[in-house]
C-alpha positions in Angstrom: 67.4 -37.3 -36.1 67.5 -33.6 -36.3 65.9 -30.5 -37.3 68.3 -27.7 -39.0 67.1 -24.1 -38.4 65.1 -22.3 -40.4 67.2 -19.5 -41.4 69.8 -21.6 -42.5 71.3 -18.1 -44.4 72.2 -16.3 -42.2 75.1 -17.4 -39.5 75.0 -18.8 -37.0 72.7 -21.8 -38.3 71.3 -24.3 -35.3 71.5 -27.5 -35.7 70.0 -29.8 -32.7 70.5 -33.3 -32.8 68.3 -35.5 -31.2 69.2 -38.5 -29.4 69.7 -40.2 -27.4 72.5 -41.9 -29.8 74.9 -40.2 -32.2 75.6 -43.7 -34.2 76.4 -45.5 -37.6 73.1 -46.1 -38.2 72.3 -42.3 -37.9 75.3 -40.0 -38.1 75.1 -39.6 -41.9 71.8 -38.1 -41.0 72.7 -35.2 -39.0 76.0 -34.9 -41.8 73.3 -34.5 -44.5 71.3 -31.4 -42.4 74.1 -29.7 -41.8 75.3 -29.6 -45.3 71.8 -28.4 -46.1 72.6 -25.5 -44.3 76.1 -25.2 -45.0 74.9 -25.4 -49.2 72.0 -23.1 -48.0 75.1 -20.4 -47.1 75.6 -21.0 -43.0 79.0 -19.7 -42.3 78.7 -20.6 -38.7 77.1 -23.7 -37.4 75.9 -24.4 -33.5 75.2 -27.8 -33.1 72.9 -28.6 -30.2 73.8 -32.2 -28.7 71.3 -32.0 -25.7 69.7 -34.8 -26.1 73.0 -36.9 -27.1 73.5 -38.9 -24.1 76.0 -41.7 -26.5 78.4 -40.7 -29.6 80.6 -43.5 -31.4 83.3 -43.2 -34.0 80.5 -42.6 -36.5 79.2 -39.8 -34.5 82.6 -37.8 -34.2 83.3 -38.5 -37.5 80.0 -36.5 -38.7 81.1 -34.0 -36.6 85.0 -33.8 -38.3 83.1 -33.8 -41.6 80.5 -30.5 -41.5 83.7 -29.1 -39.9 85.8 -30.0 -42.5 82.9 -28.9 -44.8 82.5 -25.6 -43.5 86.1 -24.1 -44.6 86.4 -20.7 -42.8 83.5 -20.8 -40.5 83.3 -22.1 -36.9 81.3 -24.9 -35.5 80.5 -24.8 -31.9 78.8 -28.0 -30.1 76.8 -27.2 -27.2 74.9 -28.7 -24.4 77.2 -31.6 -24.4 76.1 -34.6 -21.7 79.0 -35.4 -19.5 79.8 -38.5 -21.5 80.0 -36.4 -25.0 82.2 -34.2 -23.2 84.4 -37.2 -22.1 84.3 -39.1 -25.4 85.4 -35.6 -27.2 88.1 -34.7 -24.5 89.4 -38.6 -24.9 89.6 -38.0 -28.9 90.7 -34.4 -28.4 87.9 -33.9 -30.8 86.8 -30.9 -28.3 90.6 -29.1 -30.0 88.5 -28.8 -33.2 85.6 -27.1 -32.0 84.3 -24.0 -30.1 82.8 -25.8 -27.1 79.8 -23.7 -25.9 
């Protein structure tokens, strides 16, 4: 699903997801690497959502919850496919993120 950085120490950690789906069936997975880095001591995440060409409830959701997770850091997405960008503007997820 995806491949955390690294140097997940030492901020800002990288965190690409790979696609083309950000779904139930794998959203917990992309959760679960970025709260390896997160436990690992990332104060900043970037998550990479290139190859993300569809994100559902699930998706967002995973999203809200390394943000959540990551109390006084910032999470920026980048490289968002003109569909993300829609679904996040829609939810007005894209107000709880830095948007790269």
């Amino acid at each position: 699903m995806s491949q955390p950085s690294a140097d997940s120490g030492n901020p800002p950690a990288l965190l690409k997801a790979s696609g083309p789906r950000l779904v139930i069936a794998n959203a917990h997975v992309l959760k679960e690497q970025g709260m390896s880095l997160i436990n690992a001591g990332a104060t900043n995440l970037i998550i990479d959502l290139a190859e993300i060409e569809f994100i559902d409830s699930s998706g967002i959701g995973a999203l809200i919850g390394l943000r959540k997770n990551l109390k006084h850091g910032q999470v920026t997405l980048k490289n968002q496919t003109k569909f993300v960008q829609l679904v996040l503007r829609k939810t007005k997820t894209d107000l709880v993120f830095n948007i790269a």
